[in-house]
C-alpha positions in Angstrom: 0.0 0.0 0.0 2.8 2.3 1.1 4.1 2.0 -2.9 0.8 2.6 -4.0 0.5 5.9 -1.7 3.6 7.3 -2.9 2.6 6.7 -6.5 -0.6 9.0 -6.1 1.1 11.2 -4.2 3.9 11.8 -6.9 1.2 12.0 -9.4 -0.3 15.1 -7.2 3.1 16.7 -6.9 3.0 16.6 -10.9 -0.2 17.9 -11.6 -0.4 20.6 -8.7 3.3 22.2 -9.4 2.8 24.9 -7.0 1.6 23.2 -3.9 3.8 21.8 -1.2 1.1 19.5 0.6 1.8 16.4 -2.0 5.7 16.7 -1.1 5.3 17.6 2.6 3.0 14.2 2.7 5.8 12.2 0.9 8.9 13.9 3.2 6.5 12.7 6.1 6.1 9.3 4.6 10.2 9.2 4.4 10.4 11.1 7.7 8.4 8.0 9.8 10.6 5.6 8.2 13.8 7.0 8.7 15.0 8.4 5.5 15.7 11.4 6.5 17.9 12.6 3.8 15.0 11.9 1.7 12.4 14.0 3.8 14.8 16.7 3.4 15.1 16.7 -0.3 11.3 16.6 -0.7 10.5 18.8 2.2 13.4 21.1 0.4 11.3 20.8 -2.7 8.4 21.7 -1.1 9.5 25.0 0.2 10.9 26.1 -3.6 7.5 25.7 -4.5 5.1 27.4 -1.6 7.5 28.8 1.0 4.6 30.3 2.9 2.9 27.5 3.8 2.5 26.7 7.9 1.9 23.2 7.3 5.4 22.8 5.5 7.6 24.8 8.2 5.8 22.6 10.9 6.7 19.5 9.5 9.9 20.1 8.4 10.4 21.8 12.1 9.6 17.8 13.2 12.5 16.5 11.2 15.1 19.2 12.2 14.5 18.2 15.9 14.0 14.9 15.3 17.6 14.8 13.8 18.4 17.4 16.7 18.9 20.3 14.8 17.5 22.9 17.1 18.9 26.0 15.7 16.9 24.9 12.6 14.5 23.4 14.6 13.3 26.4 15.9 13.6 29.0 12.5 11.4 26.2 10.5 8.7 26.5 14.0 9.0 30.3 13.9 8.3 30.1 10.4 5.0 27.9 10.6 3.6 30.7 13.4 4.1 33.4 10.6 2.1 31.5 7.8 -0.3 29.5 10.4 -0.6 31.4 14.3 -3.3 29.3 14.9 -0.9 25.6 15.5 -0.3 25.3 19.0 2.0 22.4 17.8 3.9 25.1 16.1 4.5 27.0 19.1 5.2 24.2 21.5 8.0 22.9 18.8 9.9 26.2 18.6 9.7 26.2 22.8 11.1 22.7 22.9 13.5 23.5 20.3 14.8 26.8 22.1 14.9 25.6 25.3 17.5 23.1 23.7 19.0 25.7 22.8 18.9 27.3 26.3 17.1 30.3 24.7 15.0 30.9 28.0 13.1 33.8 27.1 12.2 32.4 23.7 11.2 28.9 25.0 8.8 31.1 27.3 7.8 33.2 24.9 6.7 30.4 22.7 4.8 28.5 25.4 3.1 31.3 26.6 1.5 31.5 22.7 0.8 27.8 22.4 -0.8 27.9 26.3 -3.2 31.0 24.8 -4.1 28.5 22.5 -4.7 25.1 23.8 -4.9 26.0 27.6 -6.2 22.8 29.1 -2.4 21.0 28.2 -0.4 20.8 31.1 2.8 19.6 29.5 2.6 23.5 28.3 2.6 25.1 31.7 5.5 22.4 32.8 7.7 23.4 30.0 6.6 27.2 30.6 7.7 26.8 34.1 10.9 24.8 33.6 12.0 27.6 30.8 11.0 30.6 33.7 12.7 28.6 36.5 16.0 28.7 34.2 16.1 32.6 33.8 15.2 32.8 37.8 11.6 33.3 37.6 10.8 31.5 40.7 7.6 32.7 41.4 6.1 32.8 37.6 7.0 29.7 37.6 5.4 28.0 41.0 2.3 29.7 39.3 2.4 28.1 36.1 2.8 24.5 37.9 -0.4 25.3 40.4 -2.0 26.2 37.0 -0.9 22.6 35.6 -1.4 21.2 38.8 -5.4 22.3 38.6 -5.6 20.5 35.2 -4.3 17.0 36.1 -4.7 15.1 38.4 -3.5 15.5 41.9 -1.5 13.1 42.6 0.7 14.2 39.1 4.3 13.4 40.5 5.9 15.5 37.9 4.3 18.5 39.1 4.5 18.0 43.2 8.7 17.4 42.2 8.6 20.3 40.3 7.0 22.6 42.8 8.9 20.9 46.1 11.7 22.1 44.4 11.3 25.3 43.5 9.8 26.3 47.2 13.1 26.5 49.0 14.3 29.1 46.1 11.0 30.7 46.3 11.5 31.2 50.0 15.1 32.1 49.5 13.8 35.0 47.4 11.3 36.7 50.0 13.5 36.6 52.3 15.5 39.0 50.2 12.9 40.9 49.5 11.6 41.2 53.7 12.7 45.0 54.5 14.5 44.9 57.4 13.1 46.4 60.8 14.1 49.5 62.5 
């Protein structure tokens, strides 16, 4: 079936010369089984022939980090959030990808926009929080744990580690901040 796929596939990348979707569906094909020289040519292909499509940058953003090329990673995520602002996935990509690339601020920035858009996934406010406890956001980030905390479940381990280790830095930090008494 898979040979059969590819052949309609390359028949639509014929007849619709200035579309990416038939390519970006073949470099996803070659992508899941490991060719990822191939994706690249195709999703390469691709962007020659509708560089403004989301749906492209997104995808190729996949196989950047999935052969951990963040740097790249990361332009090709940006680049889907300028053609298509409405993919969470998008967003939550570049964040992954620039908090690789220990780009704080930007990892933050990018899963603030993916929370404003899918804002019942905690795995957003955890990698929101992670990113702000890295640039010494204490605070910011305890809250965006209680705010993933409220959306799973209680007993979420990952989210009670999280928080019992940021309380001792969190107290640290008011106690600097306690004016002293005359």
């Amino acid at each position: 079936r898979d040979v059969a796929a590819l052949t309609r596939l390359k028949q639509a990348a014929d007849v619709e010369k200035d579309r990416a979707y038939p390519l970006v569906a073949i470099a996803i094909y070659h992508q899941r089984t490991g060719k990822l020289d191939k994706a690249r040519e195709y999703y390469d292909e691709a962007a020659q022939r509708e560089e403004k499509s989301g749906y492209l940058w997104y995808h190729y953003g996949t196989l950047h980090e999935q052969d951990q090329r963040f740097g790249d990673a990361a332009q090709a995520y940006e680049k889907s959030t300028q053609y298509d602002s409405t993919n969470p996935a998008a967003y939550e990509g570049a964040a992954r990808s620039y908090f690789r690339l220990r780009n704080w601020r930007k990892a933050v920035q990018n899963y603030e926009f993916a929370i404003h858009l899918m804002p019942d996934d905690p795995g957003l406010y955890i990698g929101a929080a992670d990113s702000l406890e890295e640039l010494g956001r204490t605070q910011r980030a305890v809250e965006y744990l209680w705010a993933a905390r409220g959306l799973s479940k209680h007993d979420d381990k990952e989210v009670h580690d999280r928080l019992l280790r940021l309380y001792p830095k969190l107290i640290e930090s008011e106690k600097k901040n306690v004016p002293e008494a005359e």
